[in-house]
C-alpha positions in Angstrom: 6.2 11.1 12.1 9.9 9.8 10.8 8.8 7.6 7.6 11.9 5.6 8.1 11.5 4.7 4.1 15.1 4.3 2.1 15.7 7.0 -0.5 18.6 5.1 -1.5 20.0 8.5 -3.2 16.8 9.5 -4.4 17.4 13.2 -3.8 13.7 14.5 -4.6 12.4 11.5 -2.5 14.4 13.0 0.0 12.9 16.3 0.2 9.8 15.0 -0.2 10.2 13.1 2.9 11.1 16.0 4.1 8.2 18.0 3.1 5.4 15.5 4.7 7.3 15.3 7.7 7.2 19.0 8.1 3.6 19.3 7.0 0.8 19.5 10.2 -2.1 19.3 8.6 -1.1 16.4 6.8 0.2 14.3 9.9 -3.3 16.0 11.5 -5.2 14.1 8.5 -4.0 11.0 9.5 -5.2 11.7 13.3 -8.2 12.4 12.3 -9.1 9.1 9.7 -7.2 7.3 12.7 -10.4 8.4 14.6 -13.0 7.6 12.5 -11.3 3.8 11.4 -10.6 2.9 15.3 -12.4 5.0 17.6 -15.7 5.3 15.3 -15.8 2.8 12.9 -14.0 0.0 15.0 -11.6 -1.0 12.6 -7.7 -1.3 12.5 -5.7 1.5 12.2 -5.6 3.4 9.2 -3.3 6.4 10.6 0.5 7.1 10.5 1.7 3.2 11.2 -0.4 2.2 8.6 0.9 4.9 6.1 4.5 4.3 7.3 4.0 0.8 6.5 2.6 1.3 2.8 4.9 3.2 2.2 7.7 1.0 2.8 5.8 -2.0 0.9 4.7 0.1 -2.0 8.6 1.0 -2.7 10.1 -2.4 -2.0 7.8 -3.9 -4.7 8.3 -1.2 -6.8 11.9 -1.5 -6.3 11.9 -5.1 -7.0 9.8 -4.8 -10.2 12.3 -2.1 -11.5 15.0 -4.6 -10.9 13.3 -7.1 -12.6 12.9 -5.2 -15.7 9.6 -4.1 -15.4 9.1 -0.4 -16.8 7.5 2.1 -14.5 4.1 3.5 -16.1 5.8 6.9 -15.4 8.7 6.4 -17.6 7.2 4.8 -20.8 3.9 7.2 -20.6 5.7 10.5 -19.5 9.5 10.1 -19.8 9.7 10.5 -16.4 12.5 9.0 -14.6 12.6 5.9 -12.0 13.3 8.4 -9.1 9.9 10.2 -10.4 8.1 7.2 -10.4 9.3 6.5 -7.0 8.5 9.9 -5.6 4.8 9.0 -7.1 4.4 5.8 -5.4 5.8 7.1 -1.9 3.3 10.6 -1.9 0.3 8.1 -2.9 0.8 6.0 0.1 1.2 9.1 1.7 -2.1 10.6 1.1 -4.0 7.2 -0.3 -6.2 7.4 3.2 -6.6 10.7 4.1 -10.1 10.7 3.0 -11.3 8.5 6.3 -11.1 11.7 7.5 -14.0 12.8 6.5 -15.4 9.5 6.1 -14.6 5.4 6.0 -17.4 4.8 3.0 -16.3 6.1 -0.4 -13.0 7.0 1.2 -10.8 7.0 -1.3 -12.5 9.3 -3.5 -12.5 11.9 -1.0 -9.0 11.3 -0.3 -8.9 12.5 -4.2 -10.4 15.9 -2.6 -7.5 16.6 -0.2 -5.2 14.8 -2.1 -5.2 17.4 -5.2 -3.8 20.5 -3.3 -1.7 18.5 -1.0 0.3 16.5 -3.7 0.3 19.7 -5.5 1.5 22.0 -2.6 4.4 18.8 -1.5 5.8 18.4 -5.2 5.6 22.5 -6.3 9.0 23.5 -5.0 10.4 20.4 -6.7 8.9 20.4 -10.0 7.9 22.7 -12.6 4.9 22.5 -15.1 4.4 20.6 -17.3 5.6 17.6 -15.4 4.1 18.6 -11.6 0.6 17.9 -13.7 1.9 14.7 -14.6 3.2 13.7 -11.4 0.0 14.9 -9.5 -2.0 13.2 -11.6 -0.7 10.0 -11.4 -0.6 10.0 -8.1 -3.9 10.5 -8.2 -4.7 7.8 -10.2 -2.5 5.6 -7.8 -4.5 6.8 -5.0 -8.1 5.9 -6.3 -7.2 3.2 -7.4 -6.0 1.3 -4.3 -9.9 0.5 -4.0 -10.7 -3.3 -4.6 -12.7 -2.9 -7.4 -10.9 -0.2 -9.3 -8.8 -1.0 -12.2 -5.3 0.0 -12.3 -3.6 1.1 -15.2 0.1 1.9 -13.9 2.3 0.3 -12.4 3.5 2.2 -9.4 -0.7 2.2 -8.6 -0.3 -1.7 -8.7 2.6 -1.1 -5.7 0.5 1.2 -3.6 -2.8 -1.4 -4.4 -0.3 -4.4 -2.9 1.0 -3.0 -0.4 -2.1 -2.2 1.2 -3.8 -5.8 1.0 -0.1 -6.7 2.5 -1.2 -4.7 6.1 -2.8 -7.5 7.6 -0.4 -8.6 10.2 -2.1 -10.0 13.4 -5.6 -8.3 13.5 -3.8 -5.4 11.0 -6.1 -6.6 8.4 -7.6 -4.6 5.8 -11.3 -5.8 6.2 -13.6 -4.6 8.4 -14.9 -6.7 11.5 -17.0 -6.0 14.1 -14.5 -5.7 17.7 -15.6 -8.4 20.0 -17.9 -10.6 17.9 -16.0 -13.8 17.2 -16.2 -14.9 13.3 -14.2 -15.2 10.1 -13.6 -11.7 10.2 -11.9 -11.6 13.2 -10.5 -15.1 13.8 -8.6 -14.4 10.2 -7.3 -11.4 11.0 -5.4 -12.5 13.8 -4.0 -15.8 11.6 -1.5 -14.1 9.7 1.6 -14.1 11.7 3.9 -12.6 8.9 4.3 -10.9 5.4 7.5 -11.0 3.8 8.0 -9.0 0.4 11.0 -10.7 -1.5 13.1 -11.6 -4.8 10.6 -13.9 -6.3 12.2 -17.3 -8.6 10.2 -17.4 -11.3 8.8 -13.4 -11.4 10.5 -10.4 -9.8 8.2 -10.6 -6.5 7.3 -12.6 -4.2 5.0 -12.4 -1.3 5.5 -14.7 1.7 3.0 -15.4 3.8 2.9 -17.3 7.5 -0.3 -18.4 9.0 -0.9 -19.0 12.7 -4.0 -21.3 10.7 -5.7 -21.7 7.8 -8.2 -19.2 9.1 -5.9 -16.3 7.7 -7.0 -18.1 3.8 -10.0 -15.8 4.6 -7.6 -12.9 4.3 -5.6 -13.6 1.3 -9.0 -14.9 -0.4 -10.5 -11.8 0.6 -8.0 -9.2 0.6 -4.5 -9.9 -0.8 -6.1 -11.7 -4.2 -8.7 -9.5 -5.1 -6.8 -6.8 -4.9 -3.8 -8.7 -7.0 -5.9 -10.1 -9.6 -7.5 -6.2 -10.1 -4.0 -4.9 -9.9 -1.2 -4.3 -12.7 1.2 -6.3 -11.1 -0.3 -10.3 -11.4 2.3 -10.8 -14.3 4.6 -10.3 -11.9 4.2 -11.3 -8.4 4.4 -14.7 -6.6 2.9 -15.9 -3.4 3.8 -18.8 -1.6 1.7 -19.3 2.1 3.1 -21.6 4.9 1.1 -22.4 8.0 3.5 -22.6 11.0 3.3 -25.0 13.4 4.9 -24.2 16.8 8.3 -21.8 16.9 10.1 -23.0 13.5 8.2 -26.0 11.9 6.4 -24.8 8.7 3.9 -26.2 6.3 4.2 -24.8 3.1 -0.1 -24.7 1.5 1.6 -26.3 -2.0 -2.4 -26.3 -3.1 -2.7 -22.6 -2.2 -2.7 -20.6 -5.7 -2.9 -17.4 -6.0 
């Protein structure tokens, strides 16, 4: 799978690109929790488009955070460097579901199960100890922490935490609904007709969202601001939802608040 994700430079975000490309058991991982998401569970994908597309998100916010002065937990904690802290957020979108694998319940601390030897076997021929420790374990950390109700305490686990509430893109949602049985669950998750992830005005993000209707509320209610509000990142991100009406007319939702 081509990640398609800018390394602007970033020359051990490069070869780590590399690295996963190369890697068949980890592209086989994400086959198989694609499997048991869609084919067994029912759900949206959870497979290589959905990594692909975390991925992406996770950097741009980071990216946009780091422009706006924010300090990367990586940096003040560990004197790492913004390309570390970038190479942590892109391997913990990486391997954040690889636990559907084995199963959709508790998945994300068995993705910490694979995750441990695969973020140490991706990042060995690019750092030594003592730092590989400290860039494993924060991805770790990143990647366990992308559950709803975990707290975050870094930063670049806020980015990976976002950017998966973010998937939820006509029927791309991140909650589960039952295929075929008409409700909130699925109505909402075919209202949201965009995400946009941009320069915020008054804080360095901001998240736009268009609605089809104001069934897709049920998404950012039940998705995007729980995992915001449990997130490092509220300081620091705006959102600003529009419903649109026909091809160009919007509405913005001035009494949605995040």
């Amino acid at each position: 799978m081509g990640f398609n994700v800018p390394t602007k430079n970033n020359k051990k975000l490069e070869q780590l690109l590399e690295r996963i490309e190369a890697d068949a058991e980890l592209n086989q991982l994400w086959r198989c929790a694609n499997v048991n998401a869609v084919d067994r569970f029912g759900i949206s994908d959870h497979g290589e488009v959905h990594i692909r597309i975390i991925a992406n998100a996770a950097l741009r916010v980071f990216r946009l955070l780091v422009e706006g002065d924010v300090t990367p937990s990586a940096v003040k904690d560990h004197g790492l460097t913004v390309d570390d802290a970038e190479v942590i957020v892109v391997l913990a979108a990486a391997l954040h579901d690889v636990g559907i694998s084995i199963h959709r319940d508790d998945h994300e601390r068995y993705s910490l199960i694979i995750a441990y030897p695969k973020a140490r076997q991706l990042l060995s021929e690019l750092y030594e100890e003592p730092t590989l420790t400290a860039m494993v374990s924060e991805t770790l950390h990143a990647i366990i922490a992308h559950n709803s109700e975990q707290r975050c305490l870094t930063i670049e686990a806020g980015c990976v935490k976002l950017a998966d509430a973010l998937d939820m893109t006509e029927g791309r949602s991140r909650i589960p609904f039952d295929a075929g049985q008409v409700n909130i669950h699925s109505v909402s998750a075919l209202a949201v007709k965009s995400v946009q992830i941009t320069k915020g005005e008054l804080k360095p993000v901001r998240i736009e969202v268009e609605l089809h209707n104001s069934a897709g509320i049920f998404q950012m209610d039940n998705l995007l601001r729980k995992k915001l509000y449990n997130s490092t990142l509220i300081p620091f991100v705006e959102v600003r939802a529009a419903i649109v009406e026909g091809e160009t007319e919007k509405r913005l939702m001035t009494e949605y608040r995040l």
